[in-house]
C-alpha positions as CSV (number, residue, x, y, z in Angstrom):
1,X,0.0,0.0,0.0
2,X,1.3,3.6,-1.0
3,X,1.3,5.7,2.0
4,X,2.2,8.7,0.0
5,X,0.4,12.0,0.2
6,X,-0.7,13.0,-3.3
7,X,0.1,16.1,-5.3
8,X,-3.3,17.5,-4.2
9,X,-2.8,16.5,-0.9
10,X,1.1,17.6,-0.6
11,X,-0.2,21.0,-2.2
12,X,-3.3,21.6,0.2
13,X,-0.6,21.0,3.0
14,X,2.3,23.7,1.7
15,X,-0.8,26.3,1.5
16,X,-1.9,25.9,5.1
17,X,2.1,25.4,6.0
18,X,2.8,28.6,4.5
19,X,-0.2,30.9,6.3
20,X,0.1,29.6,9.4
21,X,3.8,30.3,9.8
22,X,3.5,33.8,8.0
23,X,0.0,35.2,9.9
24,X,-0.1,32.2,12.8
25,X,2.8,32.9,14.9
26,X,3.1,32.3,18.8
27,X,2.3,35.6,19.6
28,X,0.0,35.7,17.1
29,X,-1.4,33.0,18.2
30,X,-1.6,34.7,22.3
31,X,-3.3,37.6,20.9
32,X,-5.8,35.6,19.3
33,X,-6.8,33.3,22.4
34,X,-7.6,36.4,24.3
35,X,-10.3,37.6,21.8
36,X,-14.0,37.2,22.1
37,X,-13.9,34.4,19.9
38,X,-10.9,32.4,21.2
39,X,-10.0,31.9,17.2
40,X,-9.4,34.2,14.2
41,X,-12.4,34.9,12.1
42,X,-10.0,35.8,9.6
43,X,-8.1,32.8,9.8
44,X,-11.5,30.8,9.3
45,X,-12.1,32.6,6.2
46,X,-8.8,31.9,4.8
47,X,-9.4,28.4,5.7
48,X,-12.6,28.4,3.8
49,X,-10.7,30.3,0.6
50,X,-8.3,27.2,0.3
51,X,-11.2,25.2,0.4
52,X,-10.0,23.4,3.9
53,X,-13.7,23.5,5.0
54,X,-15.3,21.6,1.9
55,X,-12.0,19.2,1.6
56,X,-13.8,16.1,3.3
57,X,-16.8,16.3,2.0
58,X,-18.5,14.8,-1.2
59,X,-19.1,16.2,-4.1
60,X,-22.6,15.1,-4.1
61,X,-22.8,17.5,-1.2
62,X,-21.0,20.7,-2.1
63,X,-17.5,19.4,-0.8
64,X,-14.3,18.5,-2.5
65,X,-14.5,14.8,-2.6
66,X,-12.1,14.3,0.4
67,X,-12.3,11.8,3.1
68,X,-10.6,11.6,6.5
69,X,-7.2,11.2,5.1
70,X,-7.4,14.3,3.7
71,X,-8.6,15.9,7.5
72,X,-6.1,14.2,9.2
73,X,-3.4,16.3,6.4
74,X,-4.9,19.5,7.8
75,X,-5.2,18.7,11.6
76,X,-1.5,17.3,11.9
77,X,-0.8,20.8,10.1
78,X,-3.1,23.2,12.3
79,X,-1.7,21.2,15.5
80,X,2.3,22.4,14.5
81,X,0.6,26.1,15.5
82,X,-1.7,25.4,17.6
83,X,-4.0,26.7,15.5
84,X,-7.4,27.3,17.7
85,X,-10.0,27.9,15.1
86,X,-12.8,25.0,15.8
87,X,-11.9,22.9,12.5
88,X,-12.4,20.0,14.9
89,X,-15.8,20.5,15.9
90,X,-17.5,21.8,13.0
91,X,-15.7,19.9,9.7
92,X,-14.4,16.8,11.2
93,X,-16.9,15.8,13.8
94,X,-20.4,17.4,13.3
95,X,-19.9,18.1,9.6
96,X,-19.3,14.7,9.0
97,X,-22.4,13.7,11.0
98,X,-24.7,16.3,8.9
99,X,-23.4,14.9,5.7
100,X,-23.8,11.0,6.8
101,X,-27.6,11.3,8.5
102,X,-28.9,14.8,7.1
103,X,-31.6,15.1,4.5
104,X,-30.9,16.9,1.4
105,X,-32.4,20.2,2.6
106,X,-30.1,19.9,6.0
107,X,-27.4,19.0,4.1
108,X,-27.5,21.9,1.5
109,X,-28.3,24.4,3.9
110,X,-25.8,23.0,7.2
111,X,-23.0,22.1,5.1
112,X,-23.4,24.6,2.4
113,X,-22.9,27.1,5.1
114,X,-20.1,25.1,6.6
115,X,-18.1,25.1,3.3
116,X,-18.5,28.5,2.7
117,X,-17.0,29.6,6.2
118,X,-20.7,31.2,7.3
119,X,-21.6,28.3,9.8
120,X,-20.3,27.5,12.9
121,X,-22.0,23.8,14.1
122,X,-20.9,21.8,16.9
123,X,-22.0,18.5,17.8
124,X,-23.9,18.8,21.7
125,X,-23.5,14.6,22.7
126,X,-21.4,14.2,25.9
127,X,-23.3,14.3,28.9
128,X,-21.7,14.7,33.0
129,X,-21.4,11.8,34.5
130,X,-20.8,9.7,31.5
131,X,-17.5,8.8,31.5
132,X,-17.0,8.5,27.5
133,X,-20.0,6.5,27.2
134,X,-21.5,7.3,24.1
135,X,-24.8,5.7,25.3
136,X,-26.1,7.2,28.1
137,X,-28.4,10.1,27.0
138,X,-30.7,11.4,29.3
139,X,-31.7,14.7,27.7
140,X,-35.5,14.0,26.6
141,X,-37.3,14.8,23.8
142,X,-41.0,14.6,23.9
143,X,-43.1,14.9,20.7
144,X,-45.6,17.9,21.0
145,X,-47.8,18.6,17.5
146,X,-45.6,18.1,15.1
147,X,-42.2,19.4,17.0
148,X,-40.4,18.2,19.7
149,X,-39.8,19.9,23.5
150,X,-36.3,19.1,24.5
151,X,-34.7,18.6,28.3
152,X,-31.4,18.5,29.7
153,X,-27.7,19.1,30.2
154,X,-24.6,18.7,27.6
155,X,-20.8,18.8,29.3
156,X,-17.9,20.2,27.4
157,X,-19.1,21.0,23.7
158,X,-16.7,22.1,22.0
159,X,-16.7,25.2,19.9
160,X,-20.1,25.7,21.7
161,X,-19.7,29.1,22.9
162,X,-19.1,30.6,18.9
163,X,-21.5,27.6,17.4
164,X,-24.2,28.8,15.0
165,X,-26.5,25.6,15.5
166,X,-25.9,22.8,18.2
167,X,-26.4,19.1,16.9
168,X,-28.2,17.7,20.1
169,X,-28.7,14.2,20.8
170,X,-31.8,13.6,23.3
171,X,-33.4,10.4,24.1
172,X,-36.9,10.0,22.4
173,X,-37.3,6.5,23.6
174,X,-36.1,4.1,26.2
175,X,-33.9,4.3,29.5
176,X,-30.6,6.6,30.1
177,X,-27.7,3.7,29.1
178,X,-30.2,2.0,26.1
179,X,-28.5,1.8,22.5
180,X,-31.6,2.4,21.1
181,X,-33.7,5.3,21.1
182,X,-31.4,8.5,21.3
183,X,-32.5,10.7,18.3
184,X,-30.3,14.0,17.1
185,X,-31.6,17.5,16.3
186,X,-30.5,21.0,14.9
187,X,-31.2,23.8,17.7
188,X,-30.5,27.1,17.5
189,X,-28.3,28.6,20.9
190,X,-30.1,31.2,21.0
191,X,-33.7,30.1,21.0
192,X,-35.5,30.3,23.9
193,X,-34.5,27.8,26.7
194,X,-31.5,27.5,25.9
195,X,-28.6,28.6,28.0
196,X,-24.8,28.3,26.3
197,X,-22.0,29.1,29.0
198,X,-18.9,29.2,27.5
199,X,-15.0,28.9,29.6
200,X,-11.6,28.4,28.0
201,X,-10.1,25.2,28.6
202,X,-6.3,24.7,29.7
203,X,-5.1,24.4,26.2
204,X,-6.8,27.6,25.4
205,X,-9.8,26.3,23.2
206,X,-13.2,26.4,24.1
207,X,-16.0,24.9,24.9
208,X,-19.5,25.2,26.8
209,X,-22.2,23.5,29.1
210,X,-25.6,23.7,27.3
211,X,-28.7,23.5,29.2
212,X,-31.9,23.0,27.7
213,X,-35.0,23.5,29.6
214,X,-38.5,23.0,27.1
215,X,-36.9,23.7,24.2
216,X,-39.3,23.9,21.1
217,X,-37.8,22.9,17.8
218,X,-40.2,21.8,15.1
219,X,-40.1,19.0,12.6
220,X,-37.8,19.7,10.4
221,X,-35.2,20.5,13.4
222,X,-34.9,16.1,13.6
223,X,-31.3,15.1,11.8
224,X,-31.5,11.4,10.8
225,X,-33.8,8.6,12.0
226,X,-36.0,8.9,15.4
227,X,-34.8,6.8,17.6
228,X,-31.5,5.4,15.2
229,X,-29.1,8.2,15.9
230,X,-26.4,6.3,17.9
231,X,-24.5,4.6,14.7
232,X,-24.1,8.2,13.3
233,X,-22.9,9.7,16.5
234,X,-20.2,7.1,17.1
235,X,-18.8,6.9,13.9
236,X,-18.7,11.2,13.4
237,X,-16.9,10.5,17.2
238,X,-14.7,7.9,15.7
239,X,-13.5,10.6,12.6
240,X,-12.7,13.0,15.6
241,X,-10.7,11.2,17.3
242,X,-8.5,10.1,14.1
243,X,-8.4,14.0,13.8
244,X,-7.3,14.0,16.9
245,X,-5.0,11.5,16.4
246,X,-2.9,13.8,13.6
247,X,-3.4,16.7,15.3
248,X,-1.3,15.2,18.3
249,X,1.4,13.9,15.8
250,X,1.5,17.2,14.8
251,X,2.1,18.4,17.8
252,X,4.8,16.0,18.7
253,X,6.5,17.2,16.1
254,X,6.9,20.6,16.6
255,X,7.7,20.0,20.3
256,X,10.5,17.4,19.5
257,X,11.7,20.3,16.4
258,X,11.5,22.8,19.5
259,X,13.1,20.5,22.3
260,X,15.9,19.9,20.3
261,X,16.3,23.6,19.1
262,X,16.8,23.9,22.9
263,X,19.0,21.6,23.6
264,X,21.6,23.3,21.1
265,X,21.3,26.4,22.3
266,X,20.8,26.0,26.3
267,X,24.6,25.0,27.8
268,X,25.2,23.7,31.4
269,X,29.5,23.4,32.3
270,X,30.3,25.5,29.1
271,X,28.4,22.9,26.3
272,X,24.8,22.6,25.0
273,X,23.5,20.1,27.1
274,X,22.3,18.4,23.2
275,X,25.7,16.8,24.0
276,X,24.9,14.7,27.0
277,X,24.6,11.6,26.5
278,X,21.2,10.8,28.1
279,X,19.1,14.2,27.0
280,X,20.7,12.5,23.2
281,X,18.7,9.1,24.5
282,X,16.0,10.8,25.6
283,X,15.3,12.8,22.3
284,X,15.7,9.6,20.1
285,X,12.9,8.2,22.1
286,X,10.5,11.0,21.6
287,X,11.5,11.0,17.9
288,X,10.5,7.2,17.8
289,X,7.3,7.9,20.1
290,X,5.8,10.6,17.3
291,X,6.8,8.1,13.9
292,X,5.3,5.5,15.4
293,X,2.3,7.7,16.4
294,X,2.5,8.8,12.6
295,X,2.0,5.4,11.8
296,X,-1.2,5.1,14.2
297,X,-2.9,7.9,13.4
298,X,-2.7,6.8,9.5
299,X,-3.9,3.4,10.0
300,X,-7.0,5.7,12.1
301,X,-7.9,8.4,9.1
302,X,-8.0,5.0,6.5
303,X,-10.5,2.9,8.7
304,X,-12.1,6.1,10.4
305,X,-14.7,6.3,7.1
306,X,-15.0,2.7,7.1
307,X,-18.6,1.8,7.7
308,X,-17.5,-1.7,9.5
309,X,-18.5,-0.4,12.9
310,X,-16.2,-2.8,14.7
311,X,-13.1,-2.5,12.1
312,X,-13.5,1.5,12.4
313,X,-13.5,1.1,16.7
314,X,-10.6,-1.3,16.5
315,X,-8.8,0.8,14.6
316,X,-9.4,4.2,16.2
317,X,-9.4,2.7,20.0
318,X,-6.0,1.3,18.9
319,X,-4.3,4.6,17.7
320,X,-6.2,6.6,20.5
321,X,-4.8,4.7,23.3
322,X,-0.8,4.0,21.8
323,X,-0.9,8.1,21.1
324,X,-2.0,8.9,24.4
325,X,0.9,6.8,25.6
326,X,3.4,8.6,23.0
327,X,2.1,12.0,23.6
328,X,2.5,12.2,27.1
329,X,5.9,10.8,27.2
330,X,6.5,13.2,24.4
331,X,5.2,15.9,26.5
332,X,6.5,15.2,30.2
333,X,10.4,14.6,28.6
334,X,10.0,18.1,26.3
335,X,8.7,19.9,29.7
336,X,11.9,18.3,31.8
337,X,14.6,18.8,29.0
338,X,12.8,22.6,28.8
339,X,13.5,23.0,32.7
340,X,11.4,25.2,34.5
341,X,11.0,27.5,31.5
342,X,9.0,24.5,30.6
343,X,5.6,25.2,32.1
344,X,6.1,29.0,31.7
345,X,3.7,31.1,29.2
346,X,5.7,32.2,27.2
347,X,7.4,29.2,26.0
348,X,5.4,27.4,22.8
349,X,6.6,24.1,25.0
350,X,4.1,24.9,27.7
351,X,1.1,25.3,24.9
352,X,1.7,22.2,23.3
353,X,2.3,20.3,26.7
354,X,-1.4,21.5,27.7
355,X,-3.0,20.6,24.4
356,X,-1.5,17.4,23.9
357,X,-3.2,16.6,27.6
358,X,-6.1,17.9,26.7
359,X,-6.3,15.9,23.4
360,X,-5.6,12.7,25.6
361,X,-8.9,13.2,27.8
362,X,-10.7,14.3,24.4
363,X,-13.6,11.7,23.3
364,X,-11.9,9.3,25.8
365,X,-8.3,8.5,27.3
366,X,-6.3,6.3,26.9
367,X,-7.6,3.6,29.6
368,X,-10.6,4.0,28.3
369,X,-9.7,3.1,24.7
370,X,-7.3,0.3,25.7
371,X,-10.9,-1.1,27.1
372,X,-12.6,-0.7,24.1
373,X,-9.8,-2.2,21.9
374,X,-9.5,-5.5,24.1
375,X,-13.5,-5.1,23.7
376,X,-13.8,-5.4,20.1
377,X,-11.2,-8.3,20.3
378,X,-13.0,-10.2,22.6
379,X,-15.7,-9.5,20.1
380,X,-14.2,-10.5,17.2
């Protein structure tokens, strides 16, 4: 199998390459998270102008006739800056979602206003006290005439805060942990009952608790089947965590090209300590730890579109739990090698130590996956 990016793919990659490290620079970049937003508007338009926000998408709906391969080129690029515009959230995950279970007039509207850079849409699943299970829903939704009157509390959406529309999952049927009977629909944050509070998380991007209390949404507000919403959920789920996945080998990266930048130029006894022996050991590892991650987070973004449900968990569980390994060896050795400038603000090693932990706890850590992979084994 050819594991080489295309020309198409190479190309889209030197574009985003070359604007992030002209307009995307640390300090750029700390401007940026102290805005309103917590992202660059500008940026998301730019994004939208290489046609980053369409790549994934079909043709058949308005994209370019990408797949996640093609997200996982852009996320392991936005993770080298740090990049905090919610790509994530709205392409990867609830884009993805829109496009697999939304009706032709959702998915022209929703995704047509996602391509262009208009539409801001995050996916509203995670609930507190759930502990990454993707079941357990107990946000109602009661049919009233011919809507629906929706209750209850989502944890930790991300990009909720700046979201146009929120992709809700509420249970129409059954108990709290039951496969069956969770149903998704499009609400509008600012309707009436619905409360958004937004924070900033420790990596700087955020996210938001969303409390709905009788929320009115009529009937063309339901995305997908009644009652048959979990399959969708858990496989747009699985494509973020393969985005994830190359975000944090993106990551890795930069901190290993930054580490070792370090290491040359910081000197302990009148040398760089880059000569000592064990810091040499040390960095080899961390260069090991990020190729094989590499290697993971590929064999994720080629089964993450697969629609073999327990191929696609397999695969995605695998690479989520080896990375979260890698990345926080990665992260602990760059912070130790940095010294106590390490965990400072105004070192880039200190950002991409607190997004790399963040991306481990995202959509479930790394003792959580390592469950679900021996899972789907026992399974199988």
């Amino acid at each position: 199998m050819d594991f080489n990016f295309s020309e198409e793919q190479v190309a889209i990659q030197d574009s985003l390459r070359r604007f992030l490290t002209k307009d995307y620079g640390f300090e750029q970049r700390r401007t940026i998270a102290k805005t309103a937003d917590g992202f660059s508007r500008e940026a998301w338009a730019t994004y939208a102008e290489l046609g980053l926000l369409a790549l994934p998408f079909s043709e058949e709906h308005g994209g370019l006739g990408g797949n996640s391969v093609d997200a996982m080129i852009v996320m392991e690029t936005l993770g080298t800056n740090l990049a905090l515009e919610p790509y994530l959230a709205t392409v990867v995950v609830a884009g993805s979602l829109i496009a697999d279970v939304g009706s032709d007039a959702q998915r022209d509207k929703l995704l047509g206003g996602i391509t262009g850079g208009e539409l801001l849409v995050s996916l509203a699943h995670q609930e507190p006290g759930a502990r990454y299970n993707r079941q357990h829903v107990a946000t109602s939704a009661k049919k009233e005439g011919d809507g629906w009157v929706l209750n209850g509390h989502k944890a930790v959406v991300l990009g909720a805060p700046s979201a146009d529309q929120l992709l809700v999952s509420a249970r129409t049927s059954g108990a709290a942990f039951d496969a069956n009977g969770i149903t998704l629909f499009v609400v509008d944050p600012k309707a009436a009952g619905v409360t958004v509070t937004g924070y900033t998380n420790q990596d700087g991007q955020r996210a938001g608790e969303v409390v709905l209390k009788n929320v009115k949404v009529g009937a063309d507000a339901l995305l997908g089947k009644v009652d048959g919403a979990l399959a969708g959920i858990e496989r747009a789920i699985d494509r973020g965590i393969a985005g994830l996945c190359a975000e944090a080998v993106g990551i890795m990266t930069a901190l290993n090209a930054t580490t070792l930048d370090y290491l040359k130029q910081r000197k302990q006894f009148g040398v760089p300590i880059g000569k000592f022996q064990a810091l040499q050991h040390r960095m080899a590892e961390m260069a090991i730890a990020a190729e094989q991650s590499r290697s993971m987070a590929t064999l994720a973004a080629l089964r993450a579109d697969s629609t073999d449900a327990a191929e696609r968990s397999r695969a995605v569980s695998g690479a989520k739990a080896y990375i979260g390994q890698a990345l926080r060896k990665v992260g602990q050795d760059a912070v130790q090698m940095h010294g106590g400038m390490g965990v400072t603000d105004e070192l880039m090693a200190a950002h991409y130590f607190k997004r790399l932990t963040i991306i481990n706890s995202t959509f479930g850590d790394t003792d959580h996956h390592l469950a679900r992979f021996s899972d789907t084994l026992l399974t199988a």
